[in-house]
C-alpha positions as CSV (number, residue, x, y, z in Angstrom):
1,X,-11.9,-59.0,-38.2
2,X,-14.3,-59.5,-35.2
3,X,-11.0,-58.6,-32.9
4,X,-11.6,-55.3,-34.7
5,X,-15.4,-55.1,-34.3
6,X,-15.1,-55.5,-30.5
7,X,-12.0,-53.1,-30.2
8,X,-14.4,-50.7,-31.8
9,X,-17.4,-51.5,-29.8
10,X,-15.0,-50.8,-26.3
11,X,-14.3,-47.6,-27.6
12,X,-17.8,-46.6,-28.7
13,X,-18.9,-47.6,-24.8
14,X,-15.8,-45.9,-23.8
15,X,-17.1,-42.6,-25.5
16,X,-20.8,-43.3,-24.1
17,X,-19.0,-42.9,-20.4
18,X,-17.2,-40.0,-20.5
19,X,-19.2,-37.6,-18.7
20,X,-20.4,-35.0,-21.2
21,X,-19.1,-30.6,-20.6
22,X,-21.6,-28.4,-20.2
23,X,-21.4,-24.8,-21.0
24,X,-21.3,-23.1,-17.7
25,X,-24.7,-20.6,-17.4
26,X,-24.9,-17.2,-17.2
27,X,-25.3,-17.0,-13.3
28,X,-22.5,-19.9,-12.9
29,X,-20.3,-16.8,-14.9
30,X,-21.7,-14.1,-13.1
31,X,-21.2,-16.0,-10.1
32,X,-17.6,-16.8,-11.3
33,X,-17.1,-12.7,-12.1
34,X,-18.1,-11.4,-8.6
35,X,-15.9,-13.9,-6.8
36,X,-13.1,-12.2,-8.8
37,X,-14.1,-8.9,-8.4
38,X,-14.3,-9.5,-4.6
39,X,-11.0,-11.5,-4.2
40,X,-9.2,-8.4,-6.3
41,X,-10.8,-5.6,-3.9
42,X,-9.4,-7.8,-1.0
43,X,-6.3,-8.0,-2.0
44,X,-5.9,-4.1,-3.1
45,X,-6.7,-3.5,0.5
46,X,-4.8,-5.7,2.0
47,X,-2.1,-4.4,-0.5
48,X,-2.9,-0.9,0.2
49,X,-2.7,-1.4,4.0
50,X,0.9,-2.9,3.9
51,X,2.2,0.5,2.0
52,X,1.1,2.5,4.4
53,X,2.6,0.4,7.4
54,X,5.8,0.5,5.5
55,X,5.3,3.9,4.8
56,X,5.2,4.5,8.5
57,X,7.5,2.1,9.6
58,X,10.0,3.6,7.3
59,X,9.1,7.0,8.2
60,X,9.8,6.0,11.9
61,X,13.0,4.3,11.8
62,X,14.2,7.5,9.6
63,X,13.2,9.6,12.7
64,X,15.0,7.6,15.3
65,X,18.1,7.1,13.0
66,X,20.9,9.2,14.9
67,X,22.2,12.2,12.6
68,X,25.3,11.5,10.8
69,X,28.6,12.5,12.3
70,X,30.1,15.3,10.5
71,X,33.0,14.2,8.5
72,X,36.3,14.7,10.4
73,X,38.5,17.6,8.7
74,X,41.9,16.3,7.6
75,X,44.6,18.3,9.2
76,X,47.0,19.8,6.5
77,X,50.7,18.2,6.6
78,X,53.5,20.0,8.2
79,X,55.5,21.7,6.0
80,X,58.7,19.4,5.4
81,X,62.3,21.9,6.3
């Protein structure tokens, strides 16, 4: 019985230690939204400026691809005697 009592008194000191949450405020979340906001914009430009270097790049290499070579014309066969 007293090994329970003490058991039980650990934990209730346990519980006194653990630091406590707190509900974050409305600037803290505010805060926390704009940071979001700002890190999405950045990363729709950044996103934004890689198309269009692709875009250009692709547009490039498309103009300094050499034209095809027209497909040779098979010859008919000889007509067997």
């Amino acid at each position: 019985m007293h090994k329970r009592m003490w058991v039980a008194g650990a934990w209730a000191l346990a519980l006194l230690w653990v630091p406590q949450a707190r509900a974050a405020s409305d600037a803290e979340l505010d805060e926390i939204r704009a940071q979001i906001r700002d890190l999405r914009q950045s990363y729709e430009a950044r996103i934004q400026a890689l198309e269009a270097r692709l875009k250009a790049a692709e547009t490039k290499a498309a103009e300094a691809a050499p034209a095809p070579a027209p497909a040779p014309v098979a010859e008919a066969p000889a007509p067997v005697p």
